[in-house]
N, C-alpha and C positions, 0 to 999 in steps of 0.2 A: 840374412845372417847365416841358416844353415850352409849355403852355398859355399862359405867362409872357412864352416869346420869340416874337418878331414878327417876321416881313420887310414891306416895304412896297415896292410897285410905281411906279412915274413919277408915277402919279398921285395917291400918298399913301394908299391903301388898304392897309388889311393883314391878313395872312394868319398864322396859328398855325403854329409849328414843328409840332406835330401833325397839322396838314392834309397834311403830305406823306409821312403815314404809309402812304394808301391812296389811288391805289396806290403800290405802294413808288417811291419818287423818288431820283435820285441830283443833292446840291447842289452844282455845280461854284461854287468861291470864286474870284475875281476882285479884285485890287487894281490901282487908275490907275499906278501909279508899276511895275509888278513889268512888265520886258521880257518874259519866259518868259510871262505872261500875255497878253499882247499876240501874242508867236507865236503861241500857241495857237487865238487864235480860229477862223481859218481853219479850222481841223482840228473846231476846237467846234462848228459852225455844220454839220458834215455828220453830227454825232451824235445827233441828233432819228431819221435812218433806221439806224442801227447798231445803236439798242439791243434787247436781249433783249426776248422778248414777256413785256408786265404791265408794264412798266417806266416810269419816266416821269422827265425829265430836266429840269433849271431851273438859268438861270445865275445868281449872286447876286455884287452887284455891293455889293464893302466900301466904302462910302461915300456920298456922295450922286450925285445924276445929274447934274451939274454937273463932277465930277470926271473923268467918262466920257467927254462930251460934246467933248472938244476931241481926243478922239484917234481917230482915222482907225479903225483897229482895232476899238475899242470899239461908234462907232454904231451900227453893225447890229443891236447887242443891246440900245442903252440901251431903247428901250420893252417888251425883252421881259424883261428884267431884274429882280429882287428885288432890292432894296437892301439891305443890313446895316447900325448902325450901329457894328459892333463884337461885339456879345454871343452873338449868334449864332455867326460862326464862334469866338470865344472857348469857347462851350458843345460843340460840335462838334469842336472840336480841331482847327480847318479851317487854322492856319498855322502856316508861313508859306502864299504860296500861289504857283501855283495848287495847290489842293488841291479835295477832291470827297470826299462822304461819302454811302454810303445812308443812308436814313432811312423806316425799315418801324416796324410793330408789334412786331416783336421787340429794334429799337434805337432808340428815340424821337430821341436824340441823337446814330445813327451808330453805325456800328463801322468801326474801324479806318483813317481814313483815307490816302485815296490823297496823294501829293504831287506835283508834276509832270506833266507831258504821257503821258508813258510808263507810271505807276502808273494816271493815272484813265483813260485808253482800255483798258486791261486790266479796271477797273472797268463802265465803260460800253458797249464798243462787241463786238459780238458775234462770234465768230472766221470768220475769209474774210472778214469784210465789204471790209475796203480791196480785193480781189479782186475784187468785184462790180461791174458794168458802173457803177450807179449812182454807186459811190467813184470806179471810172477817169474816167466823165465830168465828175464835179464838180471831180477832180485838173487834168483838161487845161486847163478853161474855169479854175480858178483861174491856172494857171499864165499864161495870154493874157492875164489881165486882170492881173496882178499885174503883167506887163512893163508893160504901157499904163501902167498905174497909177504904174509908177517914171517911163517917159518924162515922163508930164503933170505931177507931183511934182519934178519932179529928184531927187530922193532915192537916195541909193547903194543897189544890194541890200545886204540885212545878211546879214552871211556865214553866220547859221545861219539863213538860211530870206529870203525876203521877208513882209514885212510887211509887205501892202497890203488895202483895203477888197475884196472881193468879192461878187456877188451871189448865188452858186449853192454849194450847196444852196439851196432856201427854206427860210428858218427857219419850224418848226413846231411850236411848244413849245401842251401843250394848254395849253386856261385851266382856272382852278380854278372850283369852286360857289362863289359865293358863301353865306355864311352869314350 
């Protein structure tokens, strides 16, 4: 059956639910309209250096790239993105979302997904890391840029968190082989 499900990327290629058996991968779900998914990215964008060694991490974006692409948030990731049409995280049990599922040789379709910001960094990101000089630097320079970012914006902070574009961490999602 995973054979069956597909993601595809910005650029229309796609890739086998299978393929992110090895190495094990964890799929973080993303939906355009879900606020909680929009705080999130922030925090998403520094988990490429958090996770566990073997691990490998891909953001998957429920709908098309068009849907992504008007929200401030989102940019950062629309090219590095998997899309879903639906079936995927349907098969996965990935919602509502945000939600995040491994997917090894032992779970083709996941076990037990994470829901929330707080379930899937317990999934992904590896214990002390927000400790680490690397977490503190990327925390500060978000926080500097998020102010600028509301100044130039006008946009109110939102009271659980801001939610503004950032550039640091660098996102560093590996690529897949193609087959």
């Amino acid at each position: 059956m995973t054979h069956e499900l597909t993601l595809r990327n910005v650029r229309g290629e796609q890739i086998a639910l299978s393929d992110f058996q090895d190495p094990p991968t964890v799929l973080v779900f993303f939906t355009p309209t879900c606020d909680a998914c929009r705080a999130m990215t922030e925090r998403f964008r520094a988990w490429p250096n958090a996770l566990p060694e073997g691990v490998d991490l891909q953001p998957v974006f429920v709908g098309q790239p068009s849907d992504f692409n008007s929200t401030i948030e989102f940019v950062p990731l629309v090219e590095h993105a998997w899309y879903d049409d639906g079936s995927v995280s349907s098969a996965v049990s990935a919602n509502p979302s945000p939600a995040a599922v491994l997917i090894d040789k032992e779970h083709p379709t996941g076990d037990q997904p994470a829901y929330g910001m707080q379930q899937i960094e317990q999934l992904v990101v590896r214990p002390g890391f927000w400790q680490e000089p690397i977490a503190q630097e990327a925390a500060q320079q978000w926080k500097a840029e998020a102010g600028a970012r509301l100044m130039e914006s006008g946009r109110k902070a939102d009271p659980y968190g801001v939610r503004t574009f950032s550039t640091a961490p660098k996102i560093s999602f590996r690529n897949r082989p193609e087959r």
